[in-house]
C-alpha positions as CSV (number, residue, x, y, z in Angstrom):
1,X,122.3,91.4,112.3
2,X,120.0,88.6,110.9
3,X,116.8,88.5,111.7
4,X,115.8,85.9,115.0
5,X,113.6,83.5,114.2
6,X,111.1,82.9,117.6
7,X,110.9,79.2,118.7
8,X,108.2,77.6,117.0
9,X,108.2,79.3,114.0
10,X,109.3,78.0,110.9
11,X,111.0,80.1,107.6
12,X,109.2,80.3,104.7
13,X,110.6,82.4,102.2
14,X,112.8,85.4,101.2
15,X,115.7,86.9,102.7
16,X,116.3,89.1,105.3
17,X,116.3,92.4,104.2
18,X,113.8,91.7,100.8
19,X,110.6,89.9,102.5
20,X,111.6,86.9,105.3
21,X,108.7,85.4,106.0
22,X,108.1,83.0,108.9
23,X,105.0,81.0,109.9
24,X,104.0,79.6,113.2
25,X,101.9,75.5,113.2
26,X,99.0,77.3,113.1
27,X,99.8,79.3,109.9
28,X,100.0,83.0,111.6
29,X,102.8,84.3,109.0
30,X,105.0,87.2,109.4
31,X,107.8,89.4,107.8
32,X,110.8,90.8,108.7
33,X,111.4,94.9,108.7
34,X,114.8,95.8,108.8
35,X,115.3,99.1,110.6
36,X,118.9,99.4,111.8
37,X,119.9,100.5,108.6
38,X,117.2,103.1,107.7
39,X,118.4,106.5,107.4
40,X,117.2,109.0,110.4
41,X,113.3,110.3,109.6
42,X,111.4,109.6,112.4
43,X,111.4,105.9,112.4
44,X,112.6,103.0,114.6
45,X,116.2,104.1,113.5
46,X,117.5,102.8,117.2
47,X,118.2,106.7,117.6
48,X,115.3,108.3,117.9
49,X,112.5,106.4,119.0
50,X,110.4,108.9,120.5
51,X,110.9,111.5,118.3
52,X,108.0,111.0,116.3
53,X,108.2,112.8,112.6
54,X,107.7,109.9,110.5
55,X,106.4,110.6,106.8
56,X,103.2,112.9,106.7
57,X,101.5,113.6,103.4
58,X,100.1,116.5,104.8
59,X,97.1,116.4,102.8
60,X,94.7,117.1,105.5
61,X,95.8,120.5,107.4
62,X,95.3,119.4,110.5
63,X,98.1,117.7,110.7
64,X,101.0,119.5,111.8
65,X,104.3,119.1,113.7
66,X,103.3,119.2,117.5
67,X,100.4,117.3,119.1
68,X,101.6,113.6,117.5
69,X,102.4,111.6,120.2
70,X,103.4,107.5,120.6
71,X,105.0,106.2,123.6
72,X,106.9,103.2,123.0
73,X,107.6,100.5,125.8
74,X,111.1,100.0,126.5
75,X,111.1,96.5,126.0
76,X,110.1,96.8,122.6
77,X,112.6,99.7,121.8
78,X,115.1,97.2,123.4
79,X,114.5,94.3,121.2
80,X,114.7,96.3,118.1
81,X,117.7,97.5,119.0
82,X,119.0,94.6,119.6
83,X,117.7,92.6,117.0
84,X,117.5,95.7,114.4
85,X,114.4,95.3,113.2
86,X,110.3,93.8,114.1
87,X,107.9,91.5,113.1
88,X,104.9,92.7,110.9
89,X,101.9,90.6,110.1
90,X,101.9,89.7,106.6
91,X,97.8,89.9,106.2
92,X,95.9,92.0,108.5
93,X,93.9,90.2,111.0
94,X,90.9,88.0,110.8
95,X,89.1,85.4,112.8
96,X,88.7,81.9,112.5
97,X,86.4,80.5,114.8
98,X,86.6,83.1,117.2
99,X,90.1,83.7,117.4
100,X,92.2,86.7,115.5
101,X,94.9,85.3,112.9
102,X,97.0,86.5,110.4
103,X,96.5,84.4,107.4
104,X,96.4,84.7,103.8
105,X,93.0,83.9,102.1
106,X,90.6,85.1,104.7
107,X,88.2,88.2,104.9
108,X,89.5,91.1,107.0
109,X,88.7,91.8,110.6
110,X,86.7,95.8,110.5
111,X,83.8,97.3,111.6
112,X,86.3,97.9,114.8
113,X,87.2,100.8,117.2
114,X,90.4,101.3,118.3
115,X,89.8,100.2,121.6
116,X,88.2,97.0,120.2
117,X,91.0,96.4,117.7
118,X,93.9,96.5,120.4
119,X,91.4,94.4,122.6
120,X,91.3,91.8,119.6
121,X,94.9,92.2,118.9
122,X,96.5,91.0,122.9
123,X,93.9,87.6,122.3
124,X,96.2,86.1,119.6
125,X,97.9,83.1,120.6
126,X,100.7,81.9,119.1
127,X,103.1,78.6,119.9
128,X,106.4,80.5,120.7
129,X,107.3,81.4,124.4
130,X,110.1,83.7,122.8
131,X,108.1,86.6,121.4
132,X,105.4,89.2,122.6
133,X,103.1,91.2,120.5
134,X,101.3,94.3,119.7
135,X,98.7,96.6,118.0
136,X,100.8,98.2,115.3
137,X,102.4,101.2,116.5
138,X,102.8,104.4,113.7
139,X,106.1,104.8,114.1
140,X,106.5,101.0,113.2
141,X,104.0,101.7,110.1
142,X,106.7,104.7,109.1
143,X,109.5,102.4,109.4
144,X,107.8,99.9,106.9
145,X,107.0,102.7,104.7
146,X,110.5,104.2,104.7
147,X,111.9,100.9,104.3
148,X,110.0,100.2,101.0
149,X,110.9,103.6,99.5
150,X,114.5,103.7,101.0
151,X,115.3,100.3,99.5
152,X,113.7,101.8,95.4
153,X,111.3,98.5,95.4
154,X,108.3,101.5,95.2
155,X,109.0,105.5,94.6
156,X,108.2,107.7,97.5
157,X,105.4,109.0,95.0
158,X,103.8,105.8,95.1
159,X,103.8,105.6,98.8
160,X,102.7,109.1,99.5
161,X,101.3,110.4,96.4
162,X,99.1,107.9,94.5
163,X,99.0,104.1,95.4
164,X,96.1,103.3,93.1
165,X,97.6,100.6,91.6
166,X,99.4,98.6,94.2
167,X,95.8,97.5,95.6
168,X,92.1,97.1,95.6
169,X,91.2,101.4,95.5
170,X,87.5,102.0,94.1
171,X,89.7,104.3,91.3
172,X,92.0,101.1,90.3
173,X,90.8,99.6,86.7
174,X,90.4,96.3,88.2
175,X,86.9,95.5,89.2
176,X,85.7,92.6,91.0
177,X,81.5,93.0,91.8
178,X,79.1,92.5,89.3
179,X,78.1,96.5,89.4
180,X,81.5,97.2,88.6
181,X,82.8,98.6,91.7
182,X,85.8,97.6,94.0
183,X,85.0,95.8,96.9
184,X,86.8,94.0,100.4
185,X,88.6,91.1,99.4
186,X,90.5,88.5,101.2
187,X,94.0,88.6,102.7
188,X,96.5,88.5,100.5
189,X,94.0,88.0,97.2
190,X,96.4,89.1,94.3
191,X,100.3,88.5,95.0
192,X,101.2,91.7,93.0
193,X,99.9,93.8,95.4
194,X,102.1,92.6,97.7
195,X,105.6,94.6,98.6
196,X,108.2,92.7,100.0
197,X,106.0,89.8,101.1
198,X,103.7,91.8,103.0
199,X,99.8,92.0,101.8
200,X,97.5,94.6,101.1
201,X,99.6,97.3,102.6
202,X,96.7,99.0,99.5
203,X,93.4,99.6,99.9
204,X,90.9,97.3,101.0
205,X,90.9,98.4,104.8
206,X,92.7,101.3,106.5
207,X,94.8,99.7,109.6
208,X,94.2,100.7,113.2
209,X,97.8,102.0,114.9
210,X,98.7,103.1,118.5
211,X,100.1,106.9,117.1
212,X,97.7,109.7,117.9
213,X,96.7,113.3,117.6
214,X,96.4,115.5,120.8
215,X,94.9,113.2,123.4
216,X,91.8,111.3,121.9
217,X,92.5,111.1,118.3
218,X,93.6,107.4,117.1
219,X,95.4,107.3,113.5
220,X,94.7,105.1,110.9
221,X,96.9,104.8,108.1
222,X,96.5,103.6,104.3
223,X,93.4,103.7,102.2
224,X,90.4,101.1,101.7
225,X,88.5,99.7,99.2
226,X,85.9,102.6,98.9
227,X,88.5,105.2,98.0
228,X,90.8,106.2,95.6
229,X,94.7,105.5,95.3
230,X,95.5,109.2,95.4
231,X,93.6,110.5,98.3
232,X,94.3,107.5,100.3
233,X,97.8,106.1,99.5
234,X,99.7,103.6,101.8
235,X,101.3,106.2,103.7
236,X,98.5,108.6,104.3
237,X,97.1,109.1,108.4
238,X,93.2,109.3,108.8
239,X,92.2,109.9,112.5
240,X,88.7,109.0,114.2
241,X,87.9,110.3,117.2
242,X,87.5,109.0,120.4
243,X,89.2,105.5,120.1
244,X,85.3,104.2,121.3
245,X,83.8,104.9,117.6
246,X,83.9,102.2,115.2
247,X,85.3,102.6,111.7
248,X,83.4,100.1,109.3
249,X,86.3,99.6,107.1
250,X,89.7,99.4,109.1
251,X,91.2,96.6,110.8
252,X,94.7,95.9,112.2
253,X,98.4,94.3,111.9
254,X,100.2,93.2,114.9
255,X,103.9,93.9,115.8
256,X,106.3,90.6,116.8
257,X,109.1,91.5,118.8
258,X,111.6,89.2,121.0
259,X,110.9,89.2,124.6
C-alpha cells in the first residue's frame, strides 16, 4: 500500500519506500517508514506490536531481555496496519517563536526531560484534520533502524556498531568550532548525513522515546555531538532516570499517523 498523504499536506520528494517526504503550509516536513514489509524482529511488523525485542546493541549490561516495556495505543497500531507504515519527523524538533516544529535549518530543541519533551511534543499544530501525533515510540525508532539496514542503504555495522561518520560525533574528522571540536548544529545541516530523507538520525542530540526500562527509566536512542560514533551509534538505547531529569543534549521526533 502507498503511503496516505494527510489533507493539507503537500509531496515533496522521493518515493515511497526510499524517502517520501511531505510538508504541511507551515513547512513541518515528514517521511514515510514503510513497515508492512519488514521482516519479524521486534518492530511495527503488523504482527507483533507488543512484543518488544527490537535491535539492542547490548553494550551496556543492563540491558537485557525482560523489564523493556512500550504500550502502544490501538489506534496507532490500527493505522499502521492499515496504512503499512508511519510518519517520522524529518528534523527533530525546534521552536520558532514559541511553538515546536520540525524544520530543516533550525537549532535543536534539548536541555529536556522526558516529561517535558512529550509535553512539548502534543503542542504542535499542524493544518490537517486527518492525522494525530506522538512522542516517538522505540519500537517506531527500531522499525526505522531495521528499515535502513533491511533495505542495504547502511550495514547493520553502521547502525549498531560505529555511526561515526553518518553525523556530527566529537570522533568524526569534520570539525566545525574554532577549538576544533564538534559542536550542535542545525537541523538538517549537511544532506549526506541524511538516510532516506530523514536528518541527523547521527549525533548531534540523542532523541527522547516512549520505550522504557522497568518502571521509571525513559530510553533515549542515538548519540550526540559530545560522543563518539562507536559508543553512541544510531541504534544504541541510553536511559535517564526518572522521566523528571533533564538531559542537556536530547531532544525529540514526533510520530504522524492517520486518525
Amino acid at each position: 500500500m502507498k503511503p496516505f498523504i494527510p489533507n493539507g499536506f503537500t509531496y515533496v520528494t522521493g518515493s515511497w519506500n526510499n524517502g517520501f517526504v511531505i510538508s504541511d503550509k507551515f513547512g513541518n516536513e515528514f517521511v514515510w517508514v514503510p513497515v508492512g514489509w519488514l521482516e519479524e524482529n521486534g518492530t511495527l511488523d503488523g504482527l507483533s506490536f507488543n512484543s518488544k525485542l527490537g535491535l539492542r546493541n547490548w553494550y551496556n549490561y543492563d540491558f537485557s531481555s525482560t523489564g523493556w516495556h512500550e504500550d502502544i495505543p490501538q489506534n496507532i497500531v490500527e493505522s499502521i496496519l492499515y496504512w503499512e507504515g508511519f510518519y517520522t519527523s524529518r528534523n527533530t524538533a525546534s521552536l520558532e517563536s514559541g511553538k515546536v516544529v520540525f524544520k530543516t535549518g533550525n537549532i535543536p530543541l534539548v536541555e529536556l526531560s522526558y516529561n517535558q519533551a512529550k509535553d512539548f511534543e502534543s503542542t504542535f499544530k499542524t493544518n490537517s484534520d486527518d492525522i494525530d501525533h506522538c512522542l516517538m515510540l522505540g519500537s517506531g525508532y527500531d522499525s526505522i533502524c531495521q528499515w535502513i539496514i533491511q533495505s542495504g542503504i547502511k550495514t547493520k555495522g553502521e547502525i549498531l556498531d560505529d555511526s561515526t561518520y553518518l553525523g556530527n560525533y566529537a570522533n568524526n574528522d569534520k570539525f566545525y568550532s574554532n577549538d576544533g571540536l564538534a559542536q550542535l548544529l542545525p537541523t538538517g545541516s549537511h544532506p549526506e548525513w541524511s538516510i532516506y530523507n530523514i536528518n541527523d538520525l547521527a549525533g548531534n542530540v540523542l532523541e527522547f522515546t516512549q520505550e522504557q526500562h522497568n518502571t521509571d527509566r525513559i530510553v533515549l536512542r542515538g548519540g550526540h555531538y559530545r560522543v563518539n560514533g562507536r559508543d553512541y551509534p544510531i541504534g544504541d538505547r541510553y536511559f535517564r532516570e526518572p522521566p523528571t531529569t533533564k538531559v542537556n543534549i536530547a531532544g525529540f521526533r514526533s510520530m504522524l499517523f492517520h486518525k
